[in-house]
VEXDO-485708 format. One record per residue (C-alpha): residue number from 1; z, x, y; residue in three letters. Coordinates in Angstrom, 2 decimals. Layout:
// VEXDO-485708
seq:zz:xx:yy:type
NUM:Z:X:Y:ALA
...
END
This chain:
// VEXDO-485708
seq:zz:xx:yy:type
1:136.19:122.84:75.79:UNK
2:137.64:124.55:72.94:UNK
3:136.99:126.14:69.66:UNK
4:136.97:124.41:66.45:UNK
5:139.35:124.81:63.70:UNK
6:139.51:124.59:60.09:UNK
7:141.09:121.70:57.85:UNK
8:141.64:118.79:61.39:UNK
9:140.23:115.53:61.30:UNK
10:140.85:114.91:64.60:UNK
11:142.22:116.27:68.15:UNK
12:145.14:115.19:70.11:UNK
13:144.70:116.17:74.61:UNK
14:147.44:115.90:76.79:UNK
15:148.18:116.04:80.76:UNK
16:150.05:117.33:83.31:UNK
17:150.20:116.08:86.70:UNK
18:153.67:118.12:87.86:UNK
19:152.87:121.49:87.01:UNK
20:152.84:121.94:83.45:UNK
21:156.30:120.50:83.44:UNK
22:155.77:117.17:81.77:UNK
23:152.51:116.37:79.57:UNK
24:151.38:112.68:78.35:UNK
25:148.55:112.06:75.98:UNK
26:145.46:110.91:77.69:UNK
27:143.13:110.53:74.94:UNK
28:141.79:111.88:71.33:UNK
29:138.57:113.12:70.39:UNK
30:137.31:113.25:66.71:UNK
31:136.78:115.68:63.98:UNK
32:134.74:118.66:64.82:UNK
33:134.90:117.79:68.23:UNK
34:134.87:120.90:70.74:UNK
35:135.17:118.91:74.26:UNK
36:136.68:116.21:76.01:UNK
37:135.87:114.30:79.32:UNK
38:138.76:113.29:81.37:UNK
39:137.51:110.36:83.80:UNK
40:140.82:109.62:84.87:UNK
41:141.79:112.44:86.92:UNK
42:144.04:111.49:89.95:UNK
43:142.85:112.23:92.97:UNK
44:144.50:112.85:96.70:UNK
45:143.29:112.16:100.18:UNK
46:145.80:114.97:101.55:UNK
47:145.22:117.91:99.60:UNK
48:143.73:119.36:96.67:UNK
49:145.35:118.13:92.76:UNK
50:145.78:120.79:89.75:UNK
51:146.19:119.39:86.67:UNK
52:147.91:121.25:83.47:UNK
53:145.86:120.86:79.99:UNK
54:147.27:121.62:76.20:UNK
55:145.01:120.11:72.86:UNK
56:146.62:119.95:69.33:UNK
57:144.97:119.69:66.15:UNK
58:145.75:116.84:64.12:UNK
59:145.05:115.19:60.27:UNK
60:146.80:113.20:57.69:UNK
61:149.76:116.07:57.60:UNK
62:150.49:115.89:60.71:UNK
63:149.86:117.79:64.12:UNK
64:150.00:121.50:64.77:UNK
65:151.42:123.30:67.69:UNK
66:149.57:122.98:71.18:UNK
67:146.65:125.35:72.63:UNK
68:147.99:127.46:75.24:UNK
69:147.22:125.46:78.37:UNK
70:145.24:125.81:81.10:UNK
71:144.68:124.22:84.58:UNK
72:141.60:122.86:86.83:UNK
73:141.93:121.55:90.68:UNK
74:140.50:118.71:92.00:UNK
75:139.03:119.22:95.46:UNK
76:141.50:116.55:97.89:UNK
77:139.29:113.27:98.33:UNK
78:137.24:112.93:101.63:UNK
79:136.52:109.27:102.70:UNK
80:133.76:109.43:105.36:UNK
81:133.83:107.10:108.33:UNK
82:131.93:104.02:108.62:UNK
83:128.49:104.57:110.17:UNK
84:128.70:102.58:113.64:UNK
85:126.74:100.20:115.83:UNK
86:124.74:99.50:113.22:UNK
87:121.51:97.12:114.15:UNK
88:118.91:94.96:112.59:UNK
89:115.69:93.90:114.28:UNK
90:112.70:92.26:112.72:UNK
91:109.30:93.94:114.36:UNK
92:107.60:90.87:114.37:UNK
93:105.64:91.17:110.94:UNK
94:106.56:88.98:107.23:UNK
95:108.08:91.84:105.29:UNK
96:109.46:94.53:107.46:UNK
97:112.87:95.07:109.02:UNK
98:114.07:98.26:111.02:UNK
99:117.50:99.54:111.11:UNK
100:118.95:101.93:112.82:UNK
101:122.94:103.00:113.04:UNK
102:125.37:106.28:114.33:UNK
103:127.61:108.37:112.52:UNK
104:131.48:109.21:113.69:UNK
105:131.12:112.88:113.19:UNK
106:132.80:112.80:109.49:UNK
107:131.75:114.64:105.92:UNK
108:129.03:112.35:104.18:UNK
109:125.81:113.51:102.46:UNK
110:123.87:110.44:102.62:UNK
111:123.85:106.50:103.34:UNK
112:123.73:103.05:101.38:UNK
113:122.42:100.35:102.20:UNK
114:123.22:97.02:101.36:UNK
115:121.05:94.51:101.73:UNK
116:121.61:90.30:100.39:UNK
117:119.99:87.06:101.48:UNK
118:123.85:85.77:101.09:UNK
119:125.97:86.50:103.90:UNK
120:128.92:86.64:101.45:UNK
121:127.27:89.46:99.58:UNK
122:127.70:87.57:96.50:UNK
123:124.42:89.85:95.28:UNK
124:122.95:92.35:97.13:UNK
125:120.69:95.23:96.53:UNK
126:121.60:99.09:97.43:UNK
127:118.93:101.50:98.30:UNK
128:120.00:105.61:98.86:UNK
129:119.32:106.99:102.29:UNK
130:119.09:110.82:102.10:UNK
131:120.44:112.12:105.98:UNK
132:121.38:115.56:107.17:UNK
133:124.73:114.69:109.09:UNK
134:124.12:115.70:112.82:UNK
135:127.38:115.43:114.29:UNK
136:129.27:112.67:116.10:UNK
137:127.04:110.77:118.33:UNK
138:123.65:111.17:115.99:UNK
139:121.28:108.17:115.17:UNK
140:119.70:107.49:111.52:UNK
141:117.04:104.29:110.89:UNK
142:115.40:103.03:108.14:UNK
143:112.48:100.69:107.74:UNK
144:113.06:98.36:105.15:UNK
145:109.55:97.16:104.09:UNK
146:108.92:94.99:100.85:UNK
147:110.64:91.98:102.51:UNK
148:109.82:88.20:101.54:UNK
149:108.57:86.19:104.98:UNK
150:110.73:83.67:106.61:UNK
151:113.98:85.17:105.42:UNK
152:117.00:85.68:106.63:UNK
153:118.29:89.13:105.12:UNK
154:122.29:90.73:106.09:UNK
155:123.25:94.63:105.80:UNK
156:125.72:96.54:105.65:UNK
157:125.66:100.25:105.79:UNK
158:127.93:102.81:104.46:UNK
159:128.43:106.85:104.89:UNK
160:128.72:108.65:100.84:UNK
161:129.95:112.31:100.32:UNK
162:129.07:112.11:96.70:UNK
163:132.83:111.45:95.69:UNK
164:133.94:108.93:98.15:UNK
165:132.33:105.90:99.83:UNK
166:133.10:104.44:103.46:UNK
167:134.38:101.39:104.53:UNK
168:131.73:98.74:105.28:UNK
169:129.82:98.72:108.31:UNK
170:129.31:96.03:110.96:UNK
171:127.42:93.64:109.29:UNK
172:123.65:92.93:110.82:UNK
173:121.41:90.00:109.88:UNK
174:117.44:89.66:110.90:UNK
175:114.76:87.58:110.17:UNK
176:110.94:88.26:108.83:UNK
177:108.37:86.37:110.28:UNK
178:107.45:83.17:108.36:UNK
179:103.75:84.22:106.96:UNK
180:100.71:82.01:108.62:UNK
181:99.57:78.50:108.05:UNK
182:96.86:78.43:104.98:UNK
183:93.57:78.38:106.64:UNK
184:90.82:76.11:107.99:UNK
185:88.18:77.99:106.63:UNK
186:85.17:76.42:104.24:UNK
187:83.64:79.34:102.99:UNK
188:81.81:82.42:103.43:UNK
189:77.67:82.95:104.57:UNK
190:75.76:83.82:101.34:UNK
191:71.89:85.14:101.82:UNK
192:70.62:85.21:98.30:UNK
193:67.22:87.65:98.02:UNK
194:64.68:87.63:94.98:UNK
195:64.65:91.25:95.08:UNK
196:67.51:93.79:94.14:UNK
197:67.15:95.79:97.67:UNK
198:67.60:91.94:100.01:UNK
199:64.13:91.47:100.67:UNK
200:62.11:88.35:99.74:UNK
201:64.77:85.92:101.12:UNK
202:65.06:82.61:99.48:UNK
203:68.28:81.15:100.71:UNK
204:70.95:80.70:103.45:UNK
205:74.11:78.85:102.72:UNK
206:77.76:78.55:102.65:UNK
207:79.36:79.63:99.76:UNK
208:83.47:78.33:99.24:UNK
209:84.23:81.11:97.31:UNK
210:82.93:84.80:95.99:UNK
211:83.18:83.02:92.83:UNK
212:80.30:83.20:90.41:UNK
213:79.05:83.79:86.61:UNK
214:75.66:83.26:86.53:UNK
215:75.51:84.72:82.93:UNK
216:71.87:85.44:81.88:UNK
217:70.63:82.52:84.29:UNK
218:69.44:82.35:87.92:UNK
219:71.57:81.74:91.15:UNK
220:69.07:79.16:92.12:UNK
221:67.08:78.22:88.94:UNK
222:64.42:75.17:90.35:UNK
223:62.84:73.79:93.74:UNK
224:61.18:75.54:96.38:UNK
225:63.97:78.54:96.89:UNK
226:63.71:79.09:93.15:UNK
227:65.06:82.74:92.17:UNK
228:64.70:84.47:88.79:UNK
229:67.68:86.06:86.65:UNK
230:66.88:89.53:87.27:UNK
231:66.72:91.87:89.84:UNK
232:68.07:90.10:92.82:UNK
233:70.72:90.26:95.46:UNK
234:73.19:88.24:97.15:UNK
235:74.55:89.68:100.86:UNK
236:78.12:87.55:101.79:UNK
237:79.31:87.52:105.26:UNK
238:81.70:86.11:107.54:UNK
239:85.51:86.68:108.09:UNK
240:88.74:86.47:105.83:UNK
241:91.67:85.25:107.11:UNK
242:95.55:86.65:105.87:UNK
243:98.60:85.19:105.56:UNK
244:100.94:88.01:105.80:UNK
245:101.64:91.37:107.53:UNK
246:101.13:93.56:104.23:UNK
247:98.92:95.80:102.19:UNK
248:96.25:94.06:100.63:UNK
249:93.95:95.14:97.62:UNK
250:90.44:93.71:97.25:UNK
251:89.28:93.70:93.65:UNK
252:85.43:93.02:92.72:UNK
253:84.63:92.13:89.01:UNK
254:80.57:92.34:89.32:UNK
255:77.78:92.37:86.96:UNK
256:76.04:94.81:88.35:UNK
257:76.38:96.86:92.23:UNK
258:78.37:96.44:95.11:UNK
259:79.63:97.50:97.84:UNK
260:82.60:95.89:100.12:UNK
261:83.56:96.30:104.06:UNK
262:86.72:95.10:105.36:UNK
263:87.25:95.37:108.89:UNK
264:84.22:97.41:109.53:UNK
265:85.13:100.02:106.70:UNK
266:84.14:100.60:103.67:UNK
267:86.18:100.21:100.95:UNK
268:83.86:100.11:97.84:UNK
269:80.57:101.57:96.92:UNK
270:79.52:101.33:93.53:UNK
271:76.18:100.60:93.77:UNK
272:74.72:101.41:90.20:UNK
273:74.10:99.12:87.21:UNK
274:76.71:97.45:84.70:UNK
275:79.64:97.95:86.89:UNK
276:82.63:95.41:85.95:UNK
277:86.34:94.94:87.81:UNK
278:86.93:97.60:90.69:UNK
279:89.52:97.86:92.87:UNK
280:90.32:99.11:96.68:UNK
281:92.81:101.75:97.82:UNK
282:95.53:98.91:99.87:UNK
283:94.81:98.01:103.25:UNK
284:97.10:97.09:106.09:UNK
285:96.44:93.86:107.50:UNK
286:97.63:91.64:110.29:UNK
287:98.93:88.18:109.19:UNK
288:97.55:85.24:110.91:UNK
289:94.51:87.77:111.45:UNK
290:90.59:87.38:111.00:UNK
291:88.98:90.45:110.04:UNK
292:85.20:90.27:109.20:UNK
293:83.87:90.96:105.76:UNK
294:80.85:91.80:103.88:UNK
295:80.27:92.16:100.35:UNK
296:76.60:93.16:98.80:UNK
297:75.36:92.84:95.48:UNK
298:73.07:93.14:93.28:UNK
299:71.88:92.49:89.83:UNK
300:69.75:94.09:87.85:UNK
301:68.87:92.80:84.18:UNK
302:71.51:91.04:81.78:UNK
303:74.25:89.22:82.80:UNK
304:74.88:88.42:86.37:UNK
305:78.66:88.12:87.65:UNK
306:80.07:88.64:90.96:UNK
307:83.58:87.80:92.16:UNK
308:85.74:88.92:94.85:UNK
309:89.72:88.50:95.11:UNK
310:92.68:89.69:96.63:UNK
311:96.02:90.38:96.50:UNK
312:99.49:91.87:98.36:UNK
313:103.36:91.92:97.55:UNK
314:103.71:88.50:98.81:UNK
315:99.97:86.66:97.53:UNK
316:99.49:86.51:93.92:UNK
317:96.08:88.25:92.39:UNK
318:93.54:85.43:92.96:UNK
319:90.51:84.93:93.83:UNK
320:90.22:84.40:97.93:UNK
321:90.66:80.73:98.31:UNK
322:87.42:79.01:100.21:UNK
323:90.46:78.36:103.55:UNK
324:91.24:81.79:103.93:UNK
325:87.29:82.42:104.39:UNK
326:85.03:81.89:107.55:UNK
327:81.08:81.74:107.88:UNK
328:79.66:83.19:111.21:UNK
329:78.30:80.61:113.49:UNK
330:75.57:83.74:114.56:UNK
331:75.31:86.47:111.75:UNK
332:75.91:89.71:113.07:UNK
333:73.77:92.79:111.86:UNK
334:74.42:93.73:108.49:UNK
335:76.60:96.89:107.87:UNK
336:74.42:99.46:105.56:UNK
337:75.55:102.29:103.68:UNK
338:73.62:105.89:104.42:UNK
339:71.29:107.58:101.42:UNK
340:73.79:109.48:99.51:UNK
341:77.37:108.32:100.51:UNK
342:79.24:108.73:98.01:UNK
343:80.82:105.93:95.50:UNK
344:84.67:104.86:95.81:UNK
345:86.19:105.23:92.80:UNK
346:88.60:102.57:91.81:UNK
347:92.09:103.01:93.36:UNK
348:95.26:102.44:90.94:UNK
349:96.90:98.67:91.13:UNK
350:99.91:98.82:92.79:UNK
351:103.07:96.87:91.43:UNK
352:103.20:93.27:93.02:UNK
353:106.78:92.05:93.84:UNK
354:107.85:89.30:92.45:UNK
355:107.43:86.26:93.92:UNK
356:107.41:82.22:93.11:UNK
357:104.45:80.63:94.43:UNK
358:104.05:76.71:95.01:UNK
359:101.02:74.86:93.60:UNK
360:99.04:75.09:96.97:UNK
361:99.16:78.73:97.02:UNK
362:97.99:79.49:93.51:UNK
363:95.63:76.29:92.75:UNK
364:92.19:77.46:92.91:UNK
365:89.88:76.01:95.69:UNK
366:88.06:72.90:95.03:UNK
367:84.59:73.56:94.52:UNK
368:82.39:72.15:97.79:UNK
369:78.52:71.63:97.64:UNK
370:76.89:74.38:98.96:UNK
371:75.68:73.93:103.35:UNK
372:71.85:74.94:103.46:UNK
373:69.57:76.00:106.44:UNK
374:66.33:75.01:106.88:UNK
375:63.72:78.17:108.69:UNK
376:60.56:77.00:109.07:UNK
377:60.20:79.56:112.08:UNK
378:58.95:82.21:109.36:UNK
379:62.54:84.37:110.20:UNK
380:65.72:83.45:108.44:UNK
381:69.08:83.02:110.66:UNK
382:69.07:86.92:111.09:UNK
383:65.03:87.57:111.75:UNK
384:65.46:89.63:108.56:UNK
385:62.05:88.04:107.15:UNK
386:59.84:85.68:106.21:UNK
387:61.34:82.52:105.22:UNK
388:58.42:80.01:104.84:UNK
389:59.89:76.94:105.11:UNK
390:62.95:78.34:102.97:UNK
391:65.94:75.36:102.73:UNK
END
């Protein structure tokens, strides 16, 4: 830095490396200008570098006489070792990876990572591991979890002092687990009740989906199990079925309450009237798994909608396809929700990774013809009630 003077155009800086003996011109800066960045500073692995500065002002006249100079050191360059024994092991699931790895004892503030499906490195990705250096001998790991399934990813980790970077690591390779076969399921059990608290039940049947905009019409609008439009409800259970070790969100677009259990907890409860798209706070769920679910609903006047998808880093937002969902051969009780719990307020949507997705993943289930049970014992498949001779 330096102080501006009157009638330059421009400055001229110049550098010495040998003690203020011999300067060369390392750059210019512009009129007005009152600083300079030199990026070019040399550096030394054995000891500290000073180097001498001197600016002179310049225009179309000419150049006057130089500043008095003045010096700064450069701290001597550092290189950390390479971290050792480094290890990769895949824990079994479709997007994580754990590694772990030593240090030789040497100066290094943190770690990088480098991680590439290429076992050139040809591209690779670098993520910052923050570590307190413990001495020779310490261990470090680092779970490495938004990972694609079935892939085969390579590291390489390397010890930074915030000037200097390490030579590469041993390089590591592991594997995610390949996510599980689409299912065999047909659909989910749907109890549809002519009244908005699931009493008065009129039918029992397999639904393919949680799929359904009824508009201002009935769920079942003729024959014996005839409902009306308004003020009815609609219990689904049965089991869902995932295809990857991840966090999954449920979303519910309804028209009007509901109320969601995965897994025996609760994960929505907005059970008032002209309620629209909610979503849940991300689960963590097995892949290959079944995990019961139950989703109640009800409608009230107006429009009637109800629809229930999914989604994780690896499954794209989507309704939950008719084989990823399982009826109950015996219906279990039904979970209920106490007088006064509280509702769950919509969670934020979390960033999906990106992901390419083959027609069978995203293509929307085929719609199948609805499987209904005949009661003519006066108690529906659960003894929740009358059914006289419902189909």
């Amino acid at each position: 830095k330096w102080n501006d003077v009157i009638g330059e155009t421009g400055y001229a800086i110049e550098r010495s490396d040998d003690g203020g003996q011999t300067y060369l011109v390392i750059g210019s800066a512009g009129a007005n200008a009152t600083s300079y960045s030199d990026k070019n500073v040399p550096t030394n692995t054995g000891s500290n570098v000073t180097s001498w500065y001197r600016i002179a002002a310049t225009n179309s006249a000419g150049q006057s006489g130089y500043s008095a100079a003045t010096s700064v050191t450069t701290p001597r360059l550092v290189t950390p070792g390479a971290p050792v024994n480094v290890a990769a092991v895949s824990d079994g699931t479709t997007s994580r990876i754990n590694l772990s790895w030593g240090d030789d004892g040497s100066d290094f503030t943190s770690f990088k990572i480098r991680r590439s499906i290429d076992s050139t490195f040809g591209a690779y990705a670098e993520i910052n591991v923050a570590a307190t250096p413990g001495g020779a001998g310490s261990t470090y790991s680092f779970a490495d979890a938004t990972l694609a399934a079935g892939t085969a990813y390579y590291y390489r980790v390397y010890a930074f002092n915030g000037s200097a970077m390490s030579a590469a690591s041993n390089q590591v390779t592991a594997s995610t687990a390949a996510p599980a076969a689409v299912g065999t399921g047909t659909g989910i059990t749907g109890k549809y009740y002519d009244n908005a608290d699931f009493t008065n039940l009129k039918l029992t049947r397999t639904d393919a989906t949680i799929n359904f905009n009824w508009g201002n019409g009935s769920p079942i609008g003729s024959g014996k199990t005839k409902m009306g439009a308004d003020t009815f409800s609609v219990r689904w259970r049965g089991q869902v079925q995932t295809r990857y070790d991840e966090d999954y969100t449920f979303y519910s677009n309804t028209d009007d309450g509901v109320r969601l259990w995965v897994n025996g907890q609760l994960l929505l409860n907005v059970w008032r009237s002209n309620t629209t798209a909610w979503s849940t706070t991300p689960i963590h769920l097995a892949s290959g798994q079944k995990y019961d679910v139950q989703m109640d609903y009800y409608e009230n006047t107006g429009g009637a909608l109800a629809q229930l998808s999914w989604s994780s880093p690896s499954t794209l937002k989507q309704v939950i396809p008719s084989a990823q969902l399982y009826a109950y051969g015996v219906l279990p009780t039904p979970l209920t929700v106490a007088p006064g719990t509280p509702a769950i307020p919509m969670a934020v949507q979390p960033t999906l990774a990106a992901k390419t997705f083959s027609t069978a993943e995203i293509a929307p289930a085929a719609w199948t013809t609805p499987t209904r049970k005949r009661a003519d014992d006066g108690q529906d498949a659960e003894g929740e009630g009358k059914t006289d001779g419902i189909w």
